[in-house]
N, C-alpha and C positions, 0 to 999 in steps of 0.2 A: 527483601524489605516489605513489600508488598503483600507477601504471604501471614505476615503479625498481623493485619489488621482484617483480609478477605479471608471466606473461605477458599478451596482449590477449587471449587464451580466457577467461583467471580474472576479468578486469575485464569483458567481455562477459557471464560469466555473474550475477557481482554487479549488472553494471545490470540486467538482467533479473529478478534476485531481487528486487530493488528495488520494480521496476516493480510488481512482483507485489503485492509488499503495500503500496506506494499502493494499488493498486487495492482489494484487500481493506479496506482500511483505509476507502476513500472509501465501497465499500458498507457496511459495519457503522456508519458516519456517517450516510448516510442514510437505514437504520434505523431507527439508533435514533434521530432525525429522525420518521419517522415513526409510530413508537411513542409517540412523546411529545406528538405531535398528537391522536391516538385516545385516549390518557388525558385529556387535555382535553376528549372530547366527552363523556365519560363521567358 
């Protein structure tokens, strides 16, 4: 859908924005993951 209206640059760059903050997203998950273990030893 997306491809009708962008060129393959803009949707190239959107997956990669994307990608980004999966990532980001997956570190701050396991994080805060493990913050939440270390309050439990506490």
């Amino acid at each position: 859908m997306f491809n009708l209206y962008t060129g393959s640059g803009a949707s190239l760059f959107i997956t990669i924005v994307a990608v980004i903050i999966g990532f980001a997203a997956a570190l701050g998950y396991v994080d805060f993951l493990k913050t939440k273990k270390e309050e439990k030893k506490d």
